[in-house]
C-alpha positions in Angstrom: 39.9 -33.2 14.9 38.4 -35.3 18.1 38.6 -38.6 17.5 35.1 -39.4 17.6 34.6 -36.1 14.9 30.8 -37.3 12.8 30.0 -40.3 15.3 26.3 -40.6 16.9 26.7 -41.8 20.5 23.9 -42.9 22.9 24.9 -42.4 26.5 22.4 -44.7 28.8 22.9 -43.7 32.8 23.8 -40.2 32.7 21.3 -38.6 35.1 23.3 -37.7 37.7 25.7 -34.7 38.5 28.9 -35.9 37.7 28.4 -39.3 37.9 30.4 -41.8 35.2 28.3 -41.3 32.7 28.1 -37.7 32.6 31.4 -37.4 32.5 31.9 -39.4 29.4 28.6 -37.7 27.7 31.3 -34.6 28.3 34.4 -36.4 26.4 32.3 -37.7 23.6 31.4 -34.4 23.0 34.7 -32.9 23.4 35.7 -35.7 21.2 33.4 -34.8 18.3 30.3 -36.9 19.0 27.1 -35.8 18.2 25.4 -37.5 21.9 22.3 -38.7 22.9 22.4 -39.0 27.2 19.5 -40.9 28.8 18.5 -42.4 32.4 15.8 -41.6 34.5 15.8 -37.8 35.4 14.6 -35.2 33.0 16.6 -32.4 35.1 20.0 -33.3 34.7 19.6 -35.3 31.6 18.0 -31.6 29.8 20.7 -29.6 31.4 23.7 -32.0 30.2 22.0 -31.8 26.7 22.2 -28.2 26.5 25.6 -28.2 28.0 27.2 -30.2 25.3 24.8 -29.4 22.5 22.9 -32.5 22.8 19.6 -34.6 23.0 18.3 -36.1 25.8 15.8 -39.0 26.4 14.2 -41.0 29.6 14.8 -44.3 29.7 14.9 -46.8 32.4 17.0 -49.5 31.3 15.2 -52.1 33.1 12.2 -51.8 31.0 12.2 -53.7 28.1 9.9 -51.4 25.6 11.8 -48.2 27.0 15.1 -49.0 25.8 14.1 -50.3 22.7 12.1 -46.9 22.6 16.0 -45.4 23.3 17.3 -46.6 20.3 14.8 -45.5 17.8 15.1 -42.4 19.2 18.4 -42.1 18.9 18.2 -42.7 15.3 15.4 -40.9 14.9 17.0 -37.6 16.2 20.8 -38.4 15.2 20.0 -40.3 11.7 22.1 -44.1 12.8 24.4 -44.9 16.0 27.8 -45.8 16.2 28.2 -45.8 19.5 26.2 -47.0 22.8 27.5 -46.9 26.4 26.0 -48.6 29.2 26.6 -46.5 32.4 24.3 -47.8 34.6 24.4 -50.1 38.0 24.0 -50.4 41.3 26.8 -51.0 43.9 24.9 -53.3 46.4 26.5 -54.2 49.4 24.9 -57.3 50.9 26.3 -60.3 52.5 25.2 -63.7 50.6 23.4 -64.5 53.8 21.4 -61.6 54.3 20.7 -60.6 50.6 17.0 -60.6 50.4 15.0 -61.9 47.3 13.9 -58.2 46.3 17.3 -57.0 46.4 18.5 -60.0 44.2 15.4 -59.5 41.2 16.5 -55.6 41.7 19.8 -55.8 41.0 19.3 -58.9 38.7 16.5 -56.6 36.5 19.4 -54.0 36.5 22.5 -55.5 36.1 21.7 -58.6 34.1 18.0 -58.6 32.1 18.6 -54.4 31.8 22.1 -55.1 29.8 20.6 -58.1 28.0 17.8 -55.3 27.1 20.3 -53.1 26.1 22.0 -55.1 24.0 19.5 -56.8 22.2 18.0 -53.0 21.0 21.3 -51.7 19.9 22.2 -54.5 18.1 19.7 -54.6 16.6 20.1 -50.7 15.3 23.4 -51.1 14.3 22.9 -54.4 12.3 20.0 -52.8 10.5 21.8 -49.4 9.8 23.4 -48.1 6.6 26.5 -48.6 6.8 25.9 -51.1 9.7 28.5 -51.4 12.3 28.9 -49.7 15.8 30.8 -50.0 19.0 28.9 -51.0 22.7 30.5 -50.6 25.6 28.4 -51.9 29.2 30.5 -50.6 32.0 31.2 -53.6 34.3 33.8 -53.8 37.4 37.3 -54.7 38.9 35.3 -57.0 41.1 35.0 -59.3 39.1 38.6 -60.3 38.5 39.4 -58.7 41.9 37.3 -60.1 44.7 35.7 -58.4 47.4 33.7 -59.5 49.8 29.9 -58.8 50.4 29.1 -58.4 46.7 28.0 -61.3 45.5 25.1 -60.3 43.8 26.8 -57.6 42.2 30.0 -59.3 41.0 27.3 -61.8 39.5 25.4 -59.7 37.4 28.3 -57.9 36.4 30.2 -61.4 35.1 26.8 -62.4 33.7 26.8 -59.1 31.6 31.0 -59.5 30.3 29.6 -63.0 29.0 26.8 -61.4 27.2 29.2 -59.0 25.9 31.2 -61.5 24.2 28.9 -63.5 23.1 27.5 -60.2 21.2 31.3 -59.7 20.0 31.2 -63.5 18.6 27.6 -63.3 17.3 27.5 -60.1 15.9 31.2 -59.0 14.5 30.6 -59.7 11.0 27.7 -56.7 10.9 30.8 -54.3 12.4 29.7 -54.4 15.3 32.4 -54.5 18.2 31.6 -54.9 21.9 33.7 -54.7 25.2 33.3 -54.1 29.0 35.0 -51.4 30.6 35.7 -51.9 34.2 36.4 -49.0 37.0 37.7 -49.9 40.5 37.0 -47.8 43.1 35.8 -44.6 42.0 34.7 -41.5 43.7 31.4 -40.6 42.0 27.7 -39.9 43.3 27.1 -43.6 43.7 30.2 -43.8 46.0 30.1 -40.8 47.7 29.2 -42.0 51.0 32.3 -44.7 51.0 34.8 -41.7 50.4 33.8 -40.0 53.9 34.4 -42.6 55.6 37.8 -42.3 57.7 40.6 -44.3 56.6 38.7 -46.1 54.0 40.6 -44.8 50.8 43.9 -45.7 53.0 42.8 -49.3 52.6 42.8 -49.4 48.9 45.8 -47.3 48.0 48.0 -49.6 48.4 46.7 -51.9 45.8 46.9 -50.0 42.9 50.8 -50.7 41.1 50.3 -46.8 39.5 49.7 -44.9 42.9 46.2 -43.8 42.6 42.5 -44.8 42.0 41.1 -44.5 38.8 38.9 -41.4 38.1 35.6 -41.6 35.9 38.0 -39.4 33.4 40.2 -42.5 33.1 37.0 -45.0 32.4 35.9 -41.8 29.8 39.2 -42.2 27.8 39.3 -46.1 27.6 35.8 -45.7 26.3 36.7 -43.4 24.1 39.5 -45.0 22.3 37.4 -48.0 22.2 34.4 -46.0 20.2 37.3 -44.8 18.0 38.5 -46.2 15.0 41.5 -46.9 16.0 40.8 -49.5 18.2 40.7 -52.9 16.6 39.3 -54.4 19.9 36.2 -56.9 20.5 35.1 -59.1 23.1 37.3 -57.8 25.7 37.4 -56.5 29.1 39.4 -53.1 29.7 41.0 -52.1 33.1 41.9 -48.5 33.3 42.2 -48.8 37.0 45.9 -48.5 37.3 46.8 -52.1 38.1 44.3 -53.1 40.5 43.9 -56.6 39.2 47.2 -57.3 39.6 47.0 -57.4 43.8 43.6 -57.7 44.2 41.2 -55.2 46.2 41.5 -55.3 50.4 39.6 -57.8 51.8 37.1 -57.0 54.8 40.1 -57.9 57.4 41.9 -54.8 55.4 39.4 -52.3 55.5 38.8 -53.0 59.2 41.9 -52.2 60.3 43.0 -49.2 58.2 39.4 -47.7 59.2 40.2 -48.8 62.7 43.2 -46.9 62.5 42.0 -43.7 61.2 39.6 -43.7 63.7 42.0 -44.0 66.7 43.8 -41.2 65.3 40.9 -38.8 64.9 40.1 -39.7 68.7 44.3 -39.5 69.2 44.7 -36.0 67.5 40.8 -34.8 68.9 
């Protein structure tokens, strides 16, 4: 028996291959969930839903009437929900200097009204639900206890959605509701992709993490997991299944230039 067996989970960001949220769509499932996936692609969203004996639904979480629309639907087609994950972001790179006003309101409508959104509609389910109760995850980041530099925006809006979270843990605990951030380090996934090819880059990171490896979106899968779970008697809080990357901190741009530097002189060396 999973141990999610009978649970209704809503999975919101899960329209690409592979990406973080499709691979927890797959563990819920494996788990016992009955799951709902979402984002903004019919494609990939239809074809995970048949793959784990699913449902499926658009949804763009920064629109306010859409995700609100999510929830119904979720109830509608799974009868209550005891589970809602937040997958989504947006890994800008900008420095504070050059960060232009339509990358902040993007990344703000994402990161920071699209979780407030996102809260406030499955909340709202799981306090008016019979039994009521539920468990919300919103995937957040290392970043924000481990500094790195160029993402100000982004470690922002990630901090500003672990405060919302809490204050949904305080709020809302007496309706059974429970609420925690989960946050990844560096992860390969589609939205890193790009990072990973670049030459000596990983090199840079490896260093930093006490249990000799980054985390995979498997690892964030399981801490969400367990959270979901009865078992875990756990609000308010912020999970690192990263493998102790808080502990020394990500490389710092100095860091990365030189262990990139490095790998390049010795493709150049060996070539």
């Amino acid at each position: 028996m999973g141990l999610l067996e009978g649970k209704k989970a809503v999975i919101l960001g899960a329209a690409s291959k592979d990406n973080m949220g499709q691979v927890t769509a797959r563990l819920f499932a494996a788990e016992g969930a009955e799951v709902l996936v979402a984002g903004r692609k019919e494609g990939p969203l239809s074809e995970l839903a048949s793959e784990i004996g699913g449902h499926y639904a658009l949804c763009d979480i920064t629109d306010h009437a859409q995700v609100h629309g999510l929830a119904a639907t979720a109830a509608e087609k799974m009868g209550r929900v005891d589970a809602a994950i937040n997958c989504t972001g947006w890994g800008l790179l900008a420095n504070l200097l050059e960060t232009t006003e339509e990358q902040l309101d993007q990344i703000c409508a994402l990161q920071f009204k699209g979780v407030h959104h996102f809260l406030q509609a499955f909340v709202q389910q799981m306090k008016d639900q019979d039994p009521q109760g539920g468990s919300l995850i919103s995937l957040s980041s290392a970043t924000t206890k481990a500094l790195i530099n160029n993402h100000a925006a982004y470690i922002g809006t990630k901090t500003a959605g672990e405060a919302m979270i809490r204050c949904v843990a305080n709020d809302f605990g007496q309706y059974g509701i429970k609420a925690n951030t989960v946050s990844p380090a560096f992860t390969e996934s589609p939205m890193t992709s790009d990072s990973f090819q670049v030459p000596g880059l990983v090199d840079a990171f490896m260093p930093k993490y006490p249990l000799g490896r980054l985390n995979t979106s498997e690892d964030v899968a399981e801490a969400c997991v367990w959270l979901c779970s009865d078992r875990a008697f756990v609000t308010g809080q912020n999970i690192q299944p990263n493998g102790g990357l808080t502990l020394r901190g990500n490389p710092q741009a100095v860091d990365i230039e030189a262990a990139v530097g490095a790998a390049m002189a010795k493709m150049q060396q060996d070539g």
